[in-house]
N, C-alpha and C positions, 0 to 999 in steps of 0.2 A: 504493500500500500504506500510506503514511502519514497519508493520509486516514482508509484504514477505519479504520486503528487507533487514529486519534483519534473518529473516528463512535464505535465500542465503548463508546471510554474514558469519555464523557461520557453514556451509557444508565448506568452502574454506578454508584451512589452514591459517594460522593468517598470517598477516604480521609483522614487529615490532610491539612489547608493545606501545599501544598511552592511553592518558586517554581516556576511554570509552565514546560514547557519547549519551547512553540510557544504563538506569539502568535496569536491569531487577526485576519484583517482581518473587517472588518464585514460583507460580502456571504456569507464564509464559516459566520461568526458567526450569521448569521437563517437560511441554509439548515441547519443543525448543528441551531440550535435546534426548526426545525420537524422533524427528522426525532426529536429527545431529548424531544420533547412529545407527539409522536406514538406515539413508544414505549410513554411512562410509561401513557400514554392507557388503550393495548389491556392493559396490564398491569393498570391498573386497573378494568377493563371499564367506560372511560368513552365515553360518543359524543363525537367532537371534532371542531367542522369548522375548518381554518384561514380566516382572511377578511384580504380587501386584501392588500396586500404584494407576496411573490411569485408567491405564488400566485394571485390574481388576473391576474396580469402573462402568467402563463404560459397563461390560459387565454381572453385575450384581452380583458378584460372590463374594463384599465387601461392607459394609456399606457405605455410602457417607461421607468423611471428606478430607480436602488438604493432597497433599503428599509432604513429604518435599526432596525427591531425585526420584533415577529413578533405578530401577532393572529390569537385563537384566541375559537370560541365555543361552550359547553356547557352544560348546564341547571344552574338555581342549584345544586339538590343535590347535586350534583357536583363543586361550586368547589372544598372547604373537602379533600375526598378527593386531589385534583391536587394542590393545592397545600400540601398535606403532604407527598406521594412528590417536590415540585421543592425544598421543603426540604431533606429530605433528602441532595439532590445538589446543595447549595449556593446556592440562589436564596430569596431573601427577598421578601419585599413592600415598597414602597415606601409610605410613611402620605401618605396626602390633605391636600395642604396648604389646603382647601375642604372642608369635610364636610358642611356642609348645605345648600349653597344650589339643588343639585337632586339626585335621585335617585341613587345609587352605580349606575355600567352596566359599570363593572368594576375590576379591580387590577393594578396595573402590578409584574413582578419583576423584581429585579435581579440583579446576581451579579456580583463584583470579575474573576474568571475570565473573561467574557463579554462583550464591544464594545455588544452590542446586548441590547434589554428583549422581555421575554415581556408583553403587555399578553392580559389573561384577562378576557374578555367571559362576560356570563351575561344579558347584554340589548345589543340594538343600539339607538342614539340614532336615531330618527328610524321605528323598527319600533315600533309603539304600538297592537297586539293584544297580547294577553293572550301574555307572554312565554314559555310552557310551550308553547302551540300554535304561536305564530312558528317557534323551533325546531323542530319538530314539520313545520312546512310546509316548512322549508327539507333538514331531513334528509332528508325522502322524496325531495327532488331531487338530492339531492347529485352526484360525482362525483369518482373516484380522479384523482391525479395524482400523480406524483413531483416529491418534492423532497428534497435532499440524501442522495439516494441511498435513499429509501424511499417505500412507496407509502400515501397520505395523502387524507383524507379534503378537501373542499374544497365550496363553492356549485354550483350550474347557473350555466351564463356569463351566464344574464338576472337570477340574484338577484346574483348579483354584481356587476352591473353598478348594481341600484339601489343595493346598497352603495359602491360606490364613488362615486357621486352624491349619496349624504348627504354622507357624510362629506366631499366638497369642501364641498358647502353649509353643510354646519355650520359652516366655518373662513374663510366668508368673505374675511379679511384677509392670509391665506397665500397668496399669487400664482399660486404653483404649480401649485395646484389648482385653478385658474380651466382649466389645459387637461382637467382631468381632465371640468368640468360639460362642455366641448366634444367631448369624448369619447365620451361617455355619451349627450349627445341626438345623436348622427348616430348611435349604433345604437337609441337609441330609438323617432327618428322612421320607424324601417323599419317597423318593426310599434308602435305606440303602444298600441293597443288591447289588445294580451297586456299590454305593460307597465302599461298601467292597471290591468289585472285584477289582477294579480299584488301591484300596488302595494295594493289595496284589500285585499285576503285578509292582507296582512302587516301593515294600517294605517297604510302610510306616505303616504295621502292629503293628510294634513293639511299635511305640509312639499314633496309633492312635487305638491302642486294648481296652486299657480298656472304652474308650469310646462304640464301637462297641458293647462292653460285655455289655453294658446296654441297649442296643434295643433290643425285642422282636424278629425281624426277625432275626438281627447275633446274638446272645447270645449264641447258641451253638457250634458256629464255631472256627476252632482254632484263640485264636489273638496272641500269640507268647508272646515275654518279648521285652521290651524294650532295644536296645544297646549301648552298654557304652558310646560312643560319644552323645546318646539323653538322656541320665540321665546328666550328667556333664556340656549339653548346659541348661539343664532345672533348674539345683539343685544351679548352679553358679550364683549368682546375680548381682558377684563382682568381678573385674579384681583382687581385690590380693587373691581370691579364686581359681583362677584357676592359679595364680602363685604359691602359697604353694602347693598347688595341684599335679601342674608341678615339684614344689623340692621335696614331697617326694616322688613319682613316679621315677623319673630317677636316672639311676646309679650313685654310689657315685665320680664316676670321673667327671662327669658333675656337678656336685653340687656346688663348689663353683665358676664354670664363672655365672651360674645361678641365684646364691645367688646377685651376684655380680651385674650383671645387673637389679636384680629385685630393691636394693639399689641404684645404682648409674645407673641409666636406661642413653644412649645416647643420643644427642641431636636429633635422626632422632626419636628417640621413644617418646622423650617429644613433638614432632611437629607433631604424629599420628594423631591430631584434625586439628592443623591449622599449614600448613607450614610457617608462618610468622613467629612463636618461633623459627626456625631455625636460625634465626637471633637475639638470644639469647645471650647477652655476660657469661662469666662464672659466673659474680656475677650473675646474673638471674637466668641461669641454678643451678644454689647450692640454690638459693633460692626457687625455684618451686620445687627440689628433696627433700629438707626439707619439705614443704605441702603437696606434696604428702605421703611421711613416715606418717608422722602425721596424715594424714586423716588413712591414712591404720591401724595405730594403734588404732585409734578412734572405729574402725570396728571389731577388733581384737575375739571377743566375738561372732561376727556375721559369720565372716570370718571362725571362727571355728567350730562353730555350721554346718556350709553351705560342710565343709570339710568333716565333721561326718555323714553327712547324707548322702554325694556320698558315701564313702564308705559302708555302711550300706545296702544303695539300689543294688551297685554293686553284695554287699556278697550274695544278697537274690535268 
C-alpha cells in the first residue's frame, strides 16, 4: 500500500518543497520514474517509447544488471510539451557541458527528490534515417510491458536489441558493455539477415556494417561507411576531445568565445552533473575551473592522440 501511494504521489504535480519523507533507492527510483513518464505521456497525448534500461532487460533484449536512470524516446515536437508537464512536478534539465561539437540527440532531467535521471531522447545515436520516420518505424513495432506497476509502451525485442548494440559500441571504453556487444551478436547471428534488414530501414548500416561484414549470411551485402557524427561519438572518450575538436572545426570568428568558454566554462556548465554547484560562490567556481584545466592537461597526450584519429578515420 505504501508503494501505491507513493506511485500516486509522484503523477501529481508537487506541492511546496517539504523534507521528503521516504527515501527512494535507485532501482525503485527508475521503475517510479518510468511509470510518472509514462503517465505525464498519455496525459499529454504524447507517443513515448521507453529504450534500454529496464525495460529492455525485461524483455530480453539486455543482459540483467541495475539501471541507474530511465530513457525514453519521442518525436522532436513533442520534447519541449513533456518536458514542461516534468517541470512542473519538479525535474529540470541538466545544461550541456559540450554544445556543439555534434548534434543534441537528447536532455538529460534531474530532480533533488529522485536517485536517478530521466535522459529524453528525440533521436537515437547510431539511427541515421530521417528521424521523424525512424520513430515512425519503431512505433508501429512496439510492444506493452509493465513496469513499476503500469503498462508502458517499449521497442520489439529485435529493435531493441540493435539499441542496445549501439549504445555499447558507442562507449567503447566502458567494460561493461563489452558483455552487452556479446549479447546482442549471439541473438543476432540466429537470424542476421532480418537484423540486416531492419538495420538498413533504421540507417544504422553505417556503425553496424563492419560487424554485419563478418557473418557469413550479410558478408556480401552493401554495409556503407560509417558517418561522421558515429566516428566522433565513438573515437571521443573525453569531453576536452570533442572541445579541441569543436575549436578546430569552427570558423575563426567563433574561436575565441569558444576558446573562452572551454577555459573559463559558466557556472550552469560547471552544474551539468549536479545542480547544487550552482550555488557555487566564485572562490569555488575559480577553484573547480583550475581542476578541471588541470585534469584536461593531464590528458593532453591522450586528448591528442583521440583528435588524430577522428581525423584520420574521417579522411578514409
Amino acid at each position: 500500500m505504501a508503494r501505491l501511494q507513493l506511485l500516486l504521489a509522484v503523477m501529481r504535480p508537487p506541492a511546496p518543497v517539504t523534507p521528503p519523507g521516504e527515501i527512494l533507492r535507485i532501482n525503485e527510483s527508475v521503475l517510479l520514474s518510468a511509470a510518472l513518464v509514462s503517465h505525464v505521456a498519455v496525459e499529454c497525448n504524447i507517443r513515448m517509447l521507453l529504450i534500454k534500461g529496464p525495460a529492455a532487460t525485461l524483455i530480453g533484449a539486455r543482459p540483467v544488471r541495475a539501471s541507474l536512470d530511465l530513457d525514453i524516446l519521442l518525436e522532436r515536437s513533442d520534447v519541449e510539451v513533456l518536458l514542461n508537464a516534468l517541470r512542473r512536478r519538479g525535474w529540470e534539465a541538466r545544461i550541456r557541458e559540450v554544445s556543439e561539437a555534434f548534434p543534441d540527440h537528447s536532455t538529460t532531467l534531474i530532480n533533488p527528490g529522485w536517485p536517478s535521471d530521466i535522459d529524453v531522447h528525440w533521436r537515437f545515436p547510431g539511427f541515421y534515417e530521417d528521424e521523424s520516420e525512424v520513430f515512425e518505424r519503431l512505433w508501429a513495432d512496439r510492444q506493452s510491458i509493465e513496469l513499476g506497476g503500469r503498462q508502458v509502451w517499449t521497442l520489439s525485442h529485435n529493435d531493441a536489441l540493435l539499441v542496445t548494440l549501439l549504445h555499447a559500441l558507442r562507449s567503447p571504453a566502458q567494460g561493461v558493455l563489452h558483455d552487452d556487444v556479446s549479447f546482442c551478436l549471439r541473438e543476432i547471428t540466429a537470424s542476421p539477415q532480418r537484423h540486416y534488414d531492419r538495420a538498413l530501414e533504421l540507417g544504422a548500416m553505417g556503425p553496424l556494417g563492419p560487424l554485419f561484414a563478418t557473418m557469413p549470411e550479410t558478408r556480401a551485402f552493401d554495409v556503407g561507411e560509417p558517418p561522421f557524427d558515429w566516428v566522433l561519438r565513438t573515437t571521443a572518450q573525453r569531453s576536452a576531445t570533442l572541445r579541441l575538436f569543436h575549436l578546430m572545426e569552427i570558423p575563426w570568428s567563433r574561436k575565441p568565445a569558444a576558446l573562452w568558454q572551454a577555459l573559463v566554462p559558466s557556472r550552469e556548465s560547471i552544474s551539468w552533473n549536479d545542480l547544487e554547484l550552482r550555488n557555487m560562490n566564485q572562490w569555488q567556481q575559480t577553484s573547480f575551473r583550475l581542476r578541471r584545466l588541470r585534469r584536461s592537461l593531464s590528458e593532453g597526450l591522450q586528448t591528442l592522440n583521440e583528435v588524430r584519429e577522428i581525423r584520420a578515420r574521417i579522411r578514409k
